[in-house]
N, C-alpha and C positions, 0 to 999 in steps of 0.2 A: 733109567736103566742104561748107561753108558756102557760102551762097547769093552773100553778098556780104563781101570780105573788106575789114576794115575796116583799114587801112595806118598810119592817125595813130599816131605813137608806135612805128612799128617803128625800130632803130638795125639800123648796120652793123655789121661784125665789129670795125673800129678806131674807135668813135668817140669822142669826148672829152666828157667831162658832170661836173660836178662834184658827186665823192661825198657822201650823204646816207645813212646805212643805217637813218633813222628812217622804219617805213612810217606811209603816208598812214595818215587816219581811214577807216574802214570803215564806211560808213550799211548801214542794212540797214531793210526793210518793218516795218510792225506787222502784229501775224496779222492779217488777213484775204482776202480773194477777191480777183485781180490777174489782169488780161489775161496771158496768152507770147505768144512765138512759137517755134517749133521751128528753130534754126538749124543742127542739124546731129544723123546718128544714126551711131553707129563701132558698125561689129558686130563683135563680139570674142565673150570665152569666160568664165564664173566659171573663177579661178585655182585652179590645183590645189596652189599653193603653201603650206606651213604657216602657221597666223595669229601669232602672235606665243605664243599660250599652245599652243602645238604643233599644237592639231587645223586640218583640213582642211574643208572646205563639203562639204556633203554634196550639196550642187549643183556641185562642181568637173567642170570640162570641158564643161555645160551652155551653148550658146548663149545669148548677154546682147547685148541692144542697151543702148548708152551713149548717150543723148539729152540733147542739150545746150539748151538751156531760154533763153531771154531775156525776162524779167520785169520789168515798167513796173508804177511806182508811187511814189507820194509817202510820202518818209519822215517821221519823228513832227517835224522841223521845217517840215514841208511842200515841202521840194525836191523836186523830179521824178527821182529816182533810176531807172537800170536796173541789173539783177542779171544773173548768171547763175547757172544753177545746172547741175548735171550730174543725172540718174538710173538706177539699172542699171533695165532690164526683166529677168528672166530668162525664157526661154521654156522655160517649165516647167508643167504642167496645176496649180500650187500656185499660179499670179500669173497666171491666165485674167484675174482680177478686175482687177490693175491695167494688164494690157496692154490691157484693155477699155476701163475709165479713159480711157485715152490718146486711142484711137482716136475714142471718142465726143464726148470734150469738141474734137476735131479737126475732126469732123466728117465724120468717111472711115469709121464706122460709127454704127448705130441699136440701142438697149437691145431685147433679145431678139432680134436678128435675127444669121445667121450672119457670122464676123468671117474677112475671110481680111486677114491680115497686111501691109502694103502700106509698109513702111519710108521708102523712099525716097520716098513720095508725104507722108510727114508734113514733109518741110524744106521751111519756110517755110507752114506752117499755123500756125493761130492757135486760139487757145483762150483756157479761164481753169483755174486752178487755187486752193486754199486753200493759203495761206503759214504756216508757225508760226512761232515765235521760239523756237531751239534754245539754251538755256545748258549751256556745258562749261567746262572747268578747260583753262587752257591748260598748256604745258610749263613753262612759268615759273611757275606757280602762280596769278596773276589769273583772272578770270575773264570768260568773251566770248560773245560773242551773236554766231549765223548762223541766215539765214534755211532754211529746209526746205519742202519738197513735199511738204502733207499728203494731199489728193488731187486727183483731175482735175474738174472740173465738165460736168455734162451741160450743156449748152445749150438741153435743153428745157425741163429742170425749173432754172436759174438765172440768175437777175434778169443783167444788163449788168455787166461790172463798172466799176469806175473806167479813164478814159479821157482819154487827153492832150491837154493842153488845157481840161479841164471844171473 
């Protein structure tokens, strides 16, 4: 359930465009500390499905929020890029630390004081988090860079981060 749904670039089920199947370039952040905002949370479940090498999560069937993340910042040419990114929560007493993360750097909870869970008050907060720069092997064998969510930031204990416009 996004806040505002952004329509530019939707198509209909008939429409005509001519085919391209080379994708766009893909910018992405340099590691460091970048404003979100929280545009949407899907509560679902960890899959009890097999992973590819047969085993199963030992968290399967475990409540997970899916939060979807929108991320401002200038990439290494200095464009003003947004991201997005997706992350599981699982609510699990194993990831108290990074459902904490969350909340705090939100603003909808304080480091050591009790957290009651408030989902749907995270869409459209704002925060900061640490960005890394993930390298993998793609299917084709090159190799590519995506950005990742290394953690949340407190906002007591971190400086401003980079800001649009500045």
């Amino acid at each position: 359930m996004a806040a505002d749904i952004n329509r530019d670039g939707f198509m209909t089920w008939e429409e005509t465009f001519e085919a391209d199947a080379s994708a766009p370039e893909r910018k992405i952040l340099p590691a460091g500390t970048y404003p979100f905002i929280v545009e949407d949370v899907e509560r679902t479940y960890v899959s009890d499905k097999p992973k590819s090498d047969g085993s199963v999560s030992k968290f399967a069937g475990c409540p997970m929020a899916n939060v979807t993340f929108r991320i401002t910042g200038k990439a290494e040419d200095g464009e003003e890029i947004e991201i997005t990114r997706h992350e599981n929560f699982i609510l699990h007493k194993n990831f108290q630390w990074k459902i904490s993360q969350l909340f705090i750097s939100t603003g909808l909870a304080r480091q050591g004081e009790q957290l009651r869970m408030n989902w749907p008050a995270l869409i459209t907060r704002a925060g900061q988090c640490e960005i890394s720069v993930n390298e993998y092997k793609k299917r084709n064998g090159e190799m590519g860079q995506s950005n990742q969510i290394e953690r949340f930031c407190d906002p007591a204990t971190t400086a401003p981060a980079w800001k649009r416009g500045f």
